[in-house]
Structures are given as structure tokens and as C-alpha cells.
PDBQT receptor file of N, H, CA, C and O in Angstrom, charges set to zero:
ATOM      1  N   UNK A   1     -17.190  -9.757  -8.533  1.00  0.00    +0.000 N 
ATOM      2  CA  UNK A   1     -16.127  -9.369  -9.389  1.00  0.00    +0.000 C 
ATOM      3  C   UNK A   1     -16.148 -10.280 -10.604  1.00  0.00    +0.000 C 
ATOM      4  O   UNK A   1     -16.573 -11.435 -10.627  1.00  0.00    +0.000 OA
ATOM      5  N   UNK A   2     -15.497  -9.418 -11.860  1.00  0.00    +0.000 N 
ATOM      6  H   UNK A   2     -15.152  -8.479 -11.841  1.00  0.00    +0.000 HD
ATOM      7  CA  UNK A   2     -15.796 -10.631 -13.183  1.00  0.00    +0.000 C 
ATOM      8  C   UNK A   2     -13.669 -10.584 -13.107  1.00  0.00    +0.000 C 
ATOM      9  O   UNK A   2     -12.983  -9.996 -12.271  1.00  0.00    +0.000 OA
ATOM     10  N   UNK A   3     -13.218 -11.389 -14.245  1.00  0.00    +0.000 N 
ATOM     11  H   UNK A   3     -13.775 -11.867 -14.924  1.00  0.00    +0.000 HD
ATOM     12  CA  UNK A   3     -12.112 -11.964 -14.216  1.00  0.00    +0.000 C 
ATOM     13  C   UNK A   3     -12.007 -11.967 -15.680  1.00  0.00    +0.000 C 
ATOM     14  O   UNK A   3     -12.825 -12.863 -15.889  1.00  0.00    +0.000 OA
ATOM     15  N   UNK A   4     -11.622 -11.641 -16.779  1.00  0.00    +0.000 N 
ATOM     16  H   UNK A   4     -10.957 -10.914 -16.608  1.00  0.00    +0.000 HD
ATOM     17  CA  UNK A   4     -11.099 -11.972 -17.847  1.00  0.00    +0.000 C 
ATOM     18  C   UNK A   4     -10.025 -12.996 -18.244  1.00  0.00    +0.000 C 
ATOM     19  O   UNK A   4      -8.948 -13.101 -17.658  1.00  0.00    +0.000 OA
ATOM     20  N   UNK A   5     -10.429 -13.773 -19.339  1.00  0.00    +0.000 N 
ATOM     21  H   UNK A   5     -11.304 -13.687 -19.816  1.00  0.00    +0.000 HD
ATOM     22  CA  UNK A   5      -9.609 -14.606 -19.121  1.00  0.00    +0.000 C 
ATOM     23  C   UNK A   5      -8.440 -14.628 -20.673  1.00  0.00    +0.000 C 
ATOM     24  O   UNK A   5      -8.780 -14.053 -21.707  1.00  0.00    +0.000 OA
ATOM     25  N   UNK A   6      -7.452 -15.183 -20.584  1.00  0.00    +0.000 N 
ATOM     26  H   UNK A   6      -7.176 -15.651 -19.744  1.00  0.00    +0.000 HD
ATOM     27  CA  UNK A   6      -6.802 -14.041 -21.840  1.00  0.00    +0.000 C 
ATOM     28  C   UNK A   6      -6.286 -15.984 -21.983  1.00  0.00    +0.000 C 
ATOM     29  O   UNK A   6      -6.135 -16.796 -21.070  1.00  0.00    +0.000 OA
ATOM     30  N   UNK A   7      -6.131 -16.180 -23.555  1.00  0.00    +0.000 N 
ATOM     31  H   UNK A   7      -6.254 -15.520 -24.296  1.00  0.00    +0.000 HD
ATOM     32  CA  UNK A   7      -5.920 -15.309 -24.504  1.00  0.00    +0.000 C 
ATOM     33  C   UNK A   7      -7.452 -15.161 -25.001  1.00  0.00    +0.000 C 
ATOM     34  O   UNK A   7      -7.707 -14.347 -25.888  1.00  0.00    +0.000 OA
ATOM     35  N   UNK A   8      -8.382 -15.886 -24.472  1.00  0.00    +0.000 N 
ATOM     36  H   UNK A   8      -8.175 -16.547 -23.751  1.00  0.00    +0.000 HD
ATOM     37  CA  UNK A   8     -10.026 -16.038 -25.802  1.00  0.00    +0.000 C 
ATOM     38  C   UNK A   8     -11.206 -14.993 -24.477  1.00  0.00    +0.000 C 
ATOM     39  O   UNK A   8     -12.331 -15.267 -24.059  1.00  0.00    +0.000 OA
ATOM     40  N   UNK A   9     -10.435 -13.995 -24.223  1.00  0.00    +0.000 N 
ATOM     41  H   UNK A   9      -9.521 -13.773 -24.562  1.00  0.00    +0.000 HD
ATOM     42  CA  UNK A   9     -11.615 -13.013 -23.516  1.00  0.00    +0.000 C 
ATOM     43  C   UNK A   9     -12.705 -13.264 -22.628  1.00  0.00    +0.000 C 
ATOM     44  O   UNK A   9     -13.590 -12.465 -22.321  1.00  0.00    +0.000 OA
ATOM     45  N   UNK A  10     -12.599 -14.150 -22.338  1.00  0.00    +0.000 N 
ATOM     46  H   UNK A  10     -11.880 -14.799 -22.587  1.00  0.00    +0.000 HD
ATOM     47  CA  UNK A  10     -14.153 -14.447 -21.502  1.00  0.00    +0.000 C 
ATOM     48  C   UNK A  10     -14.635 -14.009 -20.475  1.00  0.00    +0.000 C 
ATOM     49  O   UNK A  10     -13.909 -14.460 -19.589  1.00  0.00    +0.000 OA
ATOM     50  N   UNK A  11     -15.218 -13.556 -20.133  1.00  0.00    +0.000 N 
ATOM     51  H   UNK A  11     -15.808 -13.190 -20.853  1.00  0.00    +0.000 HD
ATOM     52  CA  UNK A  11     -15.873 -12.512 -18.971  1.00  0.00    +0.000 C 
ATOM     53  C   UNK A  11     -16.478 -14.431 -18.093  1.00  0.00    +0.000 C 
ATOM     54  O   UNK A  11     -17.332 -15.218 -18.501  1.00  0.00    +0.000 OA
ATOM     55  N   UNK A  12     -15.161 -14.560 -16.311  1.00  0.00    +0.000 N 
ATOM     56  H   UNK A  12     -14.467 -13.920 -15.979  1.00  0.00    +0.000 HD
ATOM     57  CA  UNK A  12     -15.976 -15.370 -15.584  1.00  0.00    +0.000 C 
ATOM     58  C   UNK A  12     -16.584 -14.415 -14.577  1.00  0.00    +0.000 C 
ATOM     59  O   UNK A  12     -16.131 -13.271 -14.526  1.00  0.00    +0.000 OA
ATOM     60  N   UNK A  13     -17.604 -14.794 -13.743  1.00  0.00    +0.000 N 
ATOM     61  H   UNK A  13     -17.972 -15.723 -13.785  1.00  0.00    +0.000 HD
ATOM     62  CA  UNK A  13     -17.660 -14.331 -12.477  1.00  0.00    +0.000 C 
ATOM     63  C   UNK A  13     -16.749 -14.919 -11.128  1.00  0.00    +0.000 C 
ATOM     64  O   UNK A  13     -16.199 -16.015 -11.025  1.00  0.00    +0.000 OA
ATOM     65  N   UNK A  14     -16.780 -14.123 -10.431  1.00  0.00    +0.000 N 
ATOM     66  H   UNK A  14     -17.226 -13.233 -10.515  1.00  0.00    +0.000 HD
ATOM     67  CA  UNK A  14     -15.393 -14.722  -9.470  1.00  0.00    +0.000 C 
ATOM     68  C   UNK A  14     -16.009 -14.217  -8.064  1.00  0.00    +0.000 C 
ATOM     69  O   UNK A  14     -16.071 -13.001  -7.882  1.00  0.00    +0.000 OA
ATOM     70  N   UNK A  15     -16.422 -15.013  -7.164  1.00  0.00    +0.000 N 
ATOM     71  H   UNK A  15     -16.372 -16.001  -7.313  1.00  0.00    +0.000 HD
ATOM     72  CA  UNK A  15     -17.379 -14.560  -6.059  1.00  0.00    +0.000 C 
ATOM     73  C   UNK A  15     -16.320 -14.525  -5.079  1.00  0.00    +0.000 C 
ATOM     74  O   UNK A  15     -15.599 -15.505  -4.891  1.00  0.00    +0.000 OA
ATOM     75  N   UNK A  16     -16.150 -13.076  -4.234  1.00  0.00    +0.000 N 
ATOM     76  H   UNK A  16     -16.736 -12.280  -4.387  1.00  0.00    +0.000 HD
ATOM     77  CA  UNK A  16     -15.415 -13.033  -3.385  1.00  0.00    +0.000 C 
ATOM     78  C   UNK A  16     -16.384 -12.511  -2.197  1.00  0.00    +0.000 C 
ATOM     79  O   UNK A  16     -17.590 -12.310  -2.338  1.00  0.00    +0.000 OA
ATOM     80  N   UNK A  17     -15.444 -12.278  -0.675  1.00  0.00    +0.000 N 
ATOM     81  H   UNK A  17     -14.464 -12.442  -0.561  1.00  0.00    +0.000 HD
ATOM     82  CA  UNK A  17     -16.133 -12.255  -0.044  1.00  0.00    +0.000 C 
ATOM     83  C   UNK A  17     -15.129 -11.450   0.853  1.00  0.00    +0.000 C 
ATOM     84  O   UNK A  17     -14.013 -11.959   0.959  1.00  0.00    +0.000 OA
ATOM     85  N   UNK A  18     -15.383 -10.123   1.598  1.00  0.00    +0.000 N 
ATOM     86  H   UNK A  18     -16.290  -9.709   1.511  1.00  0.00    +0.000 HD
ATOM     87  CA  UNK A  18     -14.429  -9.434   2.092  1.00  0.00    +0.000 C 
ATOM     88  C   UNK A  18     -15.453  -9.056   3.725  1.00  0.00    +0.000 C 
ATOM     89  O   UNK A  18     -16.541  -8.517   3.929  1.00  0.00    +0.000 OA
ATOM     90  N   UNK A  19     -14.311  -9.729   4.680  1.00  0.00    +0.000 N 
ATOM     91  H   UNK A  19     -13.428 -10.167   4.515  1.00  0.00    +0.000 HD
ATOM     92  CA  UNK A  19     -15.290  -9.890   6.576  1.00  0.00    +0.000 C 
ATOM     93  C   UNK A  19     -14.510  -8.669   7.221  1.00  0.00    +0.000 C 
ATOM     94  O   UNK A  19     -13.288  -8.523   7.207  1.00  0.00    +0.000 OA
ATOM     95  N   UNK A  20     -15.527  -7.749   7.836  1.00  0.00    +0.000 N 
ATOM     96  H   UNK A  20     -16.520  -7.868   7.847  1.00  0.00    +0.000 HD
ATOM     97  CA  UNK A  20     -14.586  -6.766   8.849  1.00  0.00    +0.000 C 
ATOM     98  C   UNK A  20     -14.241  -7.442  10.100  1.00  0.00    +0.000 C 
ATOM     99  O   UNK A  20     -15.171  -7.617  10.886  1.00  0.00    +0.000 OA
ATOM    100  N   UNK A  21     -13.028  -7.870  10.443  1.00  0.00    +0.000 N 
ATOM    101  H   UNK A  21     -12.272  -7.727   9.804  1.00  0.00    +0.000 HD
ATOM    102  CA  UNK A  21     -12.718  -8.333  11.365  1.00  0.00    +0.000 C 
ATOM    103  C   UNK A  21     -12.368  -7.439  13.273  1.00  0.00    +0.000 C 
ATOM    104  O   UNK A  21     -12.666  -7.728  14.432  1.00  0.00    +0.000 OA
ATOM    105  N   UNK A  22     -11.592  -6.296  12.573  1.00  0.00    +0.000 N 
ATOM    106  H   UNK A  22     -11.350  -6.061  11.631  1.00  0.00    +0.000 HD
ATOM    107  CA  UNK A  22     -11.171  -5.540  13.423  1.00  0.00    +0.000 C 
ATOM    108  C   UNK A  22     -10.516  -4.128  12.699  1.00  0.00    +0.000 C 
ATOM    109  O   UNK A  22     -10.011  -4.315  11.593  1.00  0.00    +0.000 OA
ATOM    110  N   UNK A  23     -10.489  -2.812  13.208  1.00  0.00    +0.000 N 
ATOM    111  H   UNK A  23     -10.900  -2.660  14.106  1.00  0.00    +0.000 HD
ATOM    112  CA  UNK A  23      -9.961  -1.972  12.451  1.00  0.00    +0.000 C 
ATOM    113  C   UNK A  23      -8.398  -2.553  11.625  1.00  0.00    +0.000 C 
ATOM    114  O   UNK A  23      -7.555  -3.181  12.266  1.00  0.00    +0.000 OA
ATOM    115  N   UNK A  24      -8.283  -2.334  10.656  1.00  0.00    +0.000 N 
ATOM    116  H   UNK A  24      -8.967  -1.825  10.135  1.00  0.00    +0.000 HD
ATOM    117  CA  UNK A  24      -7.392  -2.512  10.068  1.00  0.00    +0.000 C 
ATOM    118  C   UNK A  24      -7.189  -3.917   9.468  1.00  0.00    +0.000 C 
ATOM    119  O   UNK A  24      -6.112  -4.246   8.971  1.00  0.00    +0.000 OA
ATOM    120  N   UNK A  25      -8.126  -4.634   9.521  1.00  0.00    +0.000 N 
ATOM    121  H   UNK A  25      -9.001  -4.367   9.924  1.00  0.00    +0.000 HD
ATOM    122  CA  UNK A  25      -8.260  -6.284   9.519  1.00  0.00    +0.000 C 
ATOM    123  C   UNK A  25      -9.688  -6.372   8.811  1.00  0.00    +0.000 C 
ATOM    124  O   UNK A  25     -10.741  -5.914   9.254  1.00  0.00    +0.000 OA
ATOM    125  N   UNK A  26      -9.475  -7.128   7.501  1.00  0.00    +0.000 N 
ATOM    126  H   UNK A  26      -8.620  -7.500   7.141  1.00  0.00    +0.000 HD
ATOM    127  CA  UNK A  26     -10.112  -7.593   6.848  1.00  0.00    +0.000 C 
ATOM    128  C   UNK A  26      -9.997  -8.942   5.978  1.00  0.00    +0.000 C 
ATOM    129  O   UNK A  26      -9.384  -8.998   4.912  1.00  0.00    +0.000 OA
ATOM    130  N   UNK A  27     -10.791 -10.211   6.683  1.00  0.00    +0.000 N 
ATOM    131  H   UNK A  27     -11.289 -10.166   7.549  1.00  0.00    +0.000 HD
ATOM    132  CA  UNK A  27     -10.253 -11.252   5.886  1.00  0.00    +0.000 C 
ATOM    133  C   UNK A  27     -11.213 -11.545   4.291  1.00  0.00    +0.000 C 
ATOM    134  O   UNK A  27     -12.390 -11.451   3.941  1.00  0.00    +0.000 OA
ATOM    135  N   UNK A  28      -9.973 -11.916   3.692  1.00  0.00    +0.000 N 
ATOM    136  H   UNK A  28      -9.017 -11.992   3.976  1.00  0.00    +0.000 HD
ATOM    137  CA  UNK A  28     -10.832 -11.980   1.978  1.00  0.00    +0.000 C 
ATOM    138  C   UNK A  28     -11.223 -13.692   2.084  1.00  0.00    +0.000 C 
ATOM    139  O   UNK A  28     -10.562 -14.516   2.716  1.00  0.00    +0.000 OA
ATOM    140  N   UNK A  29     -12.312 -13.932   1.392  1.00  0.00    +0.000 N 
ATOM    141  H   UNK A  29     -12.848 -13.262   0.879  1.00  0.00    +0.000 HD
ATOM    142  CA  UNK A  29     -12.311 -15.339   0.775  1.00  0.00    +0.000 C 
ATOM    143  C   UNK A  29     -12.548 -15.498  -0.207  1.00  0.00    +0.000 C 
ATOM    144  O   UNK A  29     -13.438 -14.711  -0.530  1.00  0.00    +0.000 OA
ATOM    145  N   UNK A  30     -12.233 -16.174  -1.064  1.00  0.00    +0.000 N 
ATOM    146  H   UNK A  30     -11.509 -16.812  -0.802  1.00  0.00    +0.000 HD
ATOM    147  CA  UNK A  30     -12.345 -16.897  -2.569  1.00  0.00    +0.000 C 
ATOM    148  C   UNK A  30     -12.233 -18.084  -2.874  1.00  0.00    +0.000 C 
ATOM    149  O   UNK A  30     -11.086 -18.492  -3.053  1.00  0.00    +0.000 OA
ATOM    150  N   UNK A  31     -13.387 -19.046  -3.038  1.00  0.00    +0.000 N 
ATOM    151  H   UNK A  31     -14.319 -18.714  -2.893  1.00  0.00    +0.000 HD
ATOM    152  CA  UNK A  31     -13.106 -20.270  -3.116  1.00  0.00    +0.000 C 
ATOM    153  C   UNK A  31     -12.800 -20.742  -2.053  1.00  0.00    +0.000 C 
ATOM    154  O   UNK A  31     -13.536 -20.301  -1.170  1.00  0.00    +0.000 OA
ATOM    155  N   UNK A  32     -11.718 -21.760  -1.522  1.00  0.00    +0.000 N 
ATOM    156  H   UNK A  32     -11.120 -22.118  -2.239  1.00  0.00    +0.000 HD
ATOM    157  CA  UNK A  32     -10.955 -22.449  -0.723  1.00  0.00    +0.000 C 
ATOM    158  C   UNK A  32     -10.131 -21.384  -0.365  1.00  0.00    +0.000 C 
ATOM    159  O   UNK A  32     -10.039 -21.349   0.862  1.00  0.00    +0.000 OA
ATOM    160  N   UNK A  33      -9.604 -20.656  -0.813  1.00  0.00    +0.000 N 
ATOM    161  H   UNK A  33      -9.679 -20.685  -1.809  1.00  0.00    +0.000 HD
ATOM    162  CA  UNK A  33      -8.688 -19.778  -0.326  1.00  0.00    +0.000 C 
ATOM    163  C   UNK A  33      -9.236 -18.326   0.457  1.00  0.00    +0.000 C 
ATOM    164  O   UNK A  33     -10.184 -17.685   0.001  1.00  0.00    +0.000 OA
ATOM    165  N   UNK A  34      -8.727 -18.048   1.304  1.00  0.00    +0.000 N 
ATOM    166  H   UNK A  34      -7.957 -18.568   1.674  1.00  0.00    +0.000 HD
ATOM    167  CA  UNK A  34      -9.282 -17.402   3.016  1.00  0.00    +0.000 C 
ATOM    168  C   UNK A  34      -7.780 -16.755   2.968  1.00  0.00    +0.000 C 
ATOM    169  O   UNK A  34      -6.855 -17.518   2.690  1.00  0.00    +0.000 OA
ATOM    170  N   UNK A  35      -7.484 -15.283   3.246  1.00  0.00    +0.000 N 
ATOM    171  H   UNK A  35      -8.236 -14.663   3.472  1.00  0.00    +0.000 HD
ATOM    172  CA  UNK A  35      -6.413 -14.710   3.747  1.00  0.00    +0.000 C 
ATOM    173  C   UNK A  35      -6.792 -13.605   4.432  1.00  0.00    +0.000 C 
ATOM    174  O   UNK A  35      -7.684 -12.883   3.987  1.00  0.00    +0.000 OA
ATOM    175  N   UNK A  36      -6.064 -13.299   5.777  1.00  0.00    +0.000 N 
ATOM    176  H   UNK A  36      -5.339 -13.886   6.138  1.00  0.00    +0.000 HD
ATOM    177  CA  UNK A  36      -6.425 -12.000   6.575  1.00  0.00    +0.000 C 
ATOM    178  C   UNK A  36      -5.604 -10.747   6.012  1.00  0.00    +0.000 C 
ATOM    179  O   UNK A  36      -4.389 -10.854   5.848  1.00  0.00    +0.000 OA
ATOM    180  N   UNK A  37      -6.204  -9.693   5.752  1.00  0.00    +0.000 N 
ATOM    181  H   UNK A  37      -7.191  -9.607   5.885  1.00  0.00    +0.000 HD
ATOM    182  CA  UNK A  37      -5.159  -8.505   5.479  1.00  0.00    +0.000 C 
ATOM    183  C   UNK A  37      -5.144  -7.416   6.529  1.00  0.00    +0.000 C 
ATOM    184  O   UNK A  37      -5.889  -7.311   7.502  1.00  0.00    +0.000 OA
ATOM    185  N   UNK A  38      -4.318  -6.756   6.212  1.00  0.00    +0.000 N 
ATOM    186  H   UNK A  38      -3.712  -6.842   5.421  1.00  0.00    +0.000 HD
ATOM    187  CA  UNK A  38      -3.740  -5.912   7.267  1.00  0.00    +0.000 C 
ATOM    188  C   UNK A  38      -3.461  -4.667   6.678  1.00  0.00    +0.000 C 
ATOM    189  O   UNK A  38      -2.482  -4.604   5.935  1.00  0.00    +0.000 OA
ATOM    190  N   UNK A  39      -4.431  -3.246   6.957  1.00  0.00    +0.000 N 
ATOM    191  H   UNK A  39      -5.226  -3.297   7.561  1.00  0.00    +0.000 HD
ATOM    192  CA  UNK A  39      -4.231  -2.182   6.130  1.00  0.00    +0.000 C 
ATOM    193  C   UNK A  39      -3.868  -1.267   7.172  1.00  0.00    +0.000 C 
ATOM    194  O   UNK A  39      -3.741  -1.590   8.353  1.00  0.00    +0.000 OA
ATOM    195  N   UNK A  40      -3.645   0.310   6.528  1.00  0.00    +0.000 N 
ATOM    196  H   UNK A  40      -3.748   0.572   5.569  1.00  0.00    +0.000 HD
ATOM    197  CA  UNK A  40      -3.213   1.340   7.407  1.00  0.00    +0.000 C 
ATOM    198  C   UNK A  40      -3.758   1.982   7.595  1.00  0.00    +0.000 C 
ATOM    199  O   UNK A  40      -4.712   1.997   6.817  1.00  0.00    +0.000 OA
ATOM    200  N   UNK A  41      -3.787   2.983   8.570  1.00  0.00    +0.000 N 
ATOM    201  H   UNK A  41      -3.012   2.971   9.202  1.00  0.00    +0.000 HD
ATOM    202  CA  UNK A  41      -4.441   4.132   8.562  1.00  0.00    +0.000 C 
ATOM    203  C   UNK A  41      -5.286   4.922   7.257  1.00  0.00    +0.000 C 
ATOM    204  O   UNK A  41      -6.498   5.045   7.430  1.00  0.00    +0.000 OA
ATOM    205  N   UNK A  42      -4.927   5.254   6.461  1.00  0.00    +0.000 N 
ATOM    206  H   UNK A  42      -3.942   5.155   6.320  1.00  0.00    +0.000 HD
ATOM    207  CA  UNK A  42      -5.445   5.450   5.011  1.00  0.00    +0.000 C 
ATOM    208  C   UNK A  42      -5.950   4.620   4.425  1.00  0.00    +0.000 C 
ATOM    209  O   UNK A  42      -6.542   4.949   3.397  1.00  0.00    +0.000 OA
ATOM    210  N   UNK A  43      -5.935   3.372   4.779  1.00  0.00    +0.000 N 
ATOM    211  H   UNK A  43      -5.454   3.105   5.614  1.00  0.00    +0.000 HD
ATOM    212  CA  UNK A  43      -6.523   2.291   3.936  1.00  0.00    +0.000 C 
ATOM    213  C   UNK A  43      -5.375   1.431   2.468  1.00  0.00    +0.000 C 
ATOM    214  O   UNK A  43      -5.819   0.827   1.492  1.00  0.00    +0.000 OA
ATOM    215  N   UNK A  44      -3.832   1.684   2.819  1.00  0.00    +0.000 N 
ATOM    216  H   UNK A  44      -3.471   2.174   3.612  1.00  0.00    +0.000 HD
ATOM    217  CA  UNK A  44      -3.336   0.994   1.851  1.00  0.00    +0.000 C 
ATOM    218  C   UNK A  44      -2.868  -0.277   2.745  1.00  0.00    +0.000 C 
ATOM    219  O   UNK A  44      -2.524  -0.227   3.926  1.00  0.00    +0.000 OA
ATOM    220  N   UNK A  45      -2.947  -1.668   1.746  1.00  0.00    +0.000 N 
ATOM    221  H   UNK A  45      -3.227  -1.708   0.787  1.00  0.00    +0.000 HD
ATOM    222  CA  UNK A  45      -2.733  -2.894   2.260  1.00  0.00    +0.000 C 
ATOM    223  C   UNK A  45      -1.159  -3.070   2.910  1.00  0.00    +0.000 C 
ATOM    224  O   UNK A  45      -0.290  -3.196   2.048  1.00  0.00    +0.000 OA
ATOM    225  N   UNK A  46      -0.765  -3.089   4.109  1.00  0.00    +0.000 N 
ATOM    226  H   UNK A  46      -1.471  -2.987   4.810  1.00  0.00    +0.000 HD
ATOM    227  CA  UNK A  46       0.597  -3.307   4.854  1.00  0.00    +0.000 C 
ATOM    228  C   UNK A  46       0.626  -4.700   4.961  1.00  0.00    +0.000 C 
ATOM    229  O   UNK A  46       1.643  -5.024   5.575  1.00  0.00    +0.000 OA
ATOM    230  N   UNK A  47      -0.080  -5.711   4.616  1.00  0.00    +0.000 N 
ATOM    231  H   UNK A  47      -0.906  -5.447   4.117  1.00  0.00    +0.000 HD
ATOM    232  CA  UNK A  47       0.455  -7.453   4.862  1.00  0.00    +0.000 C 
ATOM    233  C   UNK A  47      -0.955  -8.039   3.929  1.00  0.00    +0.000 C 
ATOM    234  O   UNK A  47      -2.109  -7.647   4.100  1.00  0.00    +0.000 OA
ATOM    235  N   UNK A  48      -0.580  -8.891   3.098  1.00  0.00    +0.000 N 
ATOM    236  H   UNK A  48       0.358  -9.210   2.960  1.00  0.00    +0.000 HD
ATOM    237  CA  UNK A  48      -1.437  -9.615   2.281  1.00  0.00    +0.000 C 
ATOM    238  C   UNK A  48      -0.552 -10.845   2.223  1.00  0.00    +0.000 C 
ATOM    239  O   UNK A  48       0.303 -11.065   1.365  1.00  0.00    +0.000 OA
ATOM    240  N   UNK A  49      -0.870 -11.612   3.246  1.00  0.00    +0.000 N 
ATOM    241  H   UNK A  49      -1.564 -11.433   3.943  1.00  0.00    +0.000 HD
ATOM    242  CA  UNK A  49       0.234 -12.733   3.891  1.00  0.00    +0.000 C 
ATOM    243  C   UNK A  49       0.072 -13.840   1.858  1.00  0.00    +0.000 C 
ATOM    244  O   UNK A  49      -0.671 -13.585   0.910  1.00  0.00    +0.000 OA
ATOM    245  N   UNK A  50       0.830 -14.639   1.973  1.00  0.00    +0.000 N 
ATOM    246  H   UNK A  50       1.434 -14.846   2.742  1.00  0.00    +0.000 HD
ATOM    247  CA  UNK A  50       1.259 -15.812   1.096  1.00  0.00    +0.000 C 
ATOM    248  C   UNK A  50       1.508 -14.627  -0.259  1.00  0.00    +0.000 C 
ATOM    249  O   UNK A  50       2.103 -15.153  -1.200  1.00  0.00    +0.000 OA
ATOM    250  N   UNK A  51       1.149 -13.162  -0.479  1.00  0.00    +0.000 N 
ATOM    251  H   UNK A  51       0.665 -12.736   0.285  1.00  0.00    +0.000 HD
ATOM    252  CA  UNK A  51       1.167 -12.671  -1.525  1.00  0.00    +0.000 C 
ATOM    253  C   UNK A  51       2.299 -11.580  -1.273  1.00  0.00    +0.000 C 
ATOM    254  O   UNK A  51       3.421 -11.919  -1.650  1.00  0.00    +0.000 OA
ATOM    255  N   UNK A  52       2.162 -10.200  -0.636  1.00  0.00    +0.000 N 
ATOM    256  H   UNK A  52       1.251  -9.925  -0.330  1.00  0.00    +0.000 HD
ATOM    257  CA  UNK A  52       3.349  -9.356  -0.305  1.00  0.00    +0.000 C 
ATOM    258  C   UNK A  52       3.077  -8.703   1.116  1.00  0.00    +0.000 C 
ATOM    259  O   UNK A  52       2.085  -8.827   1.834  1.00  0.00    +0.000 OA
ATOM    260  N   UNK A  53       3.845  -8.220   1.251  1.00  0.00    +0.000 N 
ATOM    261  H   UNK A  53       4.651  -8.119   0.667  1.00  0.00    +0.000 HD
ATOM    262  CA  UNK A  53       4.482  -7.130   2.308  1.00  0.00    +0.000 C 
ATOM    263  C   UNK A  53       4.706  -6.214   2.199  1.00  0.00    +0.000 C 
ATOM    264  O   UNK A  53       5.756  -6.175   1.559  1.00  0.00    +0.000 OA
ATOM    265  N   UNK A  54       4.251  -4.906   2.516  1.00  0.00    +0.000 N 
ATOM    266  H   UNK A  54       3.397  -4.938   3.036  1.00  0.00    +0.000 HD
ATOM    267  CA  UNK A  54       4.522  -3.391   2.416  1.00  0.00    +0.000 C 
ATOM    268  C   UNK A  54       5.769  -2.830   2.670  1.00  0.00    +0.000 C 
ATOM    269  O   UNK A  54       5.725  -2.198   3.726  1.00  0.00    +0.000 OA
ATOM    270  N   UNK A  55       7.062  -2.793   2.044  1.00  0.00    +0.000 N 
ATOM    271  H   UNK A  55       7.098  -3.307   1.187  1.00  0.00    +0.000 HD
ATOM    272  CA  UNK A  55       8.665  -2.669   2.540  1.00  0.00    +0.000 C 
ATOM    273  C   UNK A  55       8.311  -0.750   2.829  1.00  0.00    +0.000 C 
ATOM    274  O   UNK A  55       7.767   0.177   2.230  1.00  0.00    +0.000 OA
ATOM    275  N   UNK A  56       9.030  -0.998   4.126  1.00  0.00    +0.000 N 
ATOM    276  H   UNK A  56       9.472  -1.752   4.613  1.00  0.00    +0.000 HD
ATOM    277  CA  UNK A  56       9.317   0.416   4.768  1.00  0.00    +0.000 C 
ATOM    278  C   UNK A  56      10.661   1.222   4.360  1.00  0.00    +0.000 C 
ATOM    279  O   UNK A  56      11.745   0.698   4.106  1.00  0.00    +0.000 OA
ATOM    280  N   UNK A  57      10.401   2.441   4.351  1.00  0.00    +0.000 N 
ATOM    281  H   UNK A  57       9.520   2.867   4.558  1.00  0.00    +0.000 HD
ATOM    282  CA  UNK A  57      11.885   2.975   3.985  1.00  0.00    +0.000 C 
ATOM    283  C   UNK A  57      13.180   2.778   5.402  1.00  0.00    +0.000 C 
ATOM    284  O   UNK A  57      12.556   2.177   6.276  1.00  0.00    +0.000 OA
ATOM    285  N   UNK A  58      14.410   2.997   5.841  1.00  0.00    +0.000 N 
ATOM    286  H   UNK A  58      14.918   3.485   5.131  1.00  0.00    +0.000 HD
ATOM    287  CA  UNK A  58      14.959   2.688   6.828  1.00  0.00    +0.000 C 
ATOM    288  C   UNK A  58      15.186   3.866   6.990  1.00  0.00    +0.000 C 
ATOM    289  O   UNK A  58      15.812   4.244   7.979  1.00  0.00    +0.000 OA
TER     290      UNK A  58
């Protein structure tokens, strides 16, 4: 993945790294930073822990 960087444009590269863990479980890494996600049936993200949470209707 590249990353733009604003305000002077610069195209970085940004090496990520995405592990199949288990259906619905995929952990990302970047750098030092490692988070497990948690998707749905369709494939939209339901938990992207330290970032958001998928709010359900009641």
C-alpha cells in the first residue's frame, strides 16, 4: 500500500501484512502495530479493536 502524505504530496510505501487466522478473523500488521479483526458474513469489518466497533440497530 502507498500513503500520501498531505500537505507536500509524497507518495510513502507502507508495508502491511494481512494473516488468515480463522473464518471471520484476520490479523493486520503494520510496523509494531498487530490488530485482530473480526468480519461478517459478507465480509464487512464488526470489531477493529483500539479503532471501532460495528453499532447494531436495537
Amino acid at each position: 500500500m502507498a500513503r500520501v502524505s498531505v500537505p507536500d504530496l509524497a507518495v510513502r510505501p507502507s508495508r502491511q501484512t494481512y494473516t488468515h487466522l480463522r473464518p471471520g478473523r484476520v490479523r493486520f500488521a503494520s510496523g509494531d502495530f498487530r490488530s485482530d479483526l473480526e468480519f461478517d458474513e459478507e465480509g464487512f469489518v464488526v470489531d477493529y479493536p483500539q479503532l471501532a466497533t460495528r453499532l447494531t440497530a436495537r
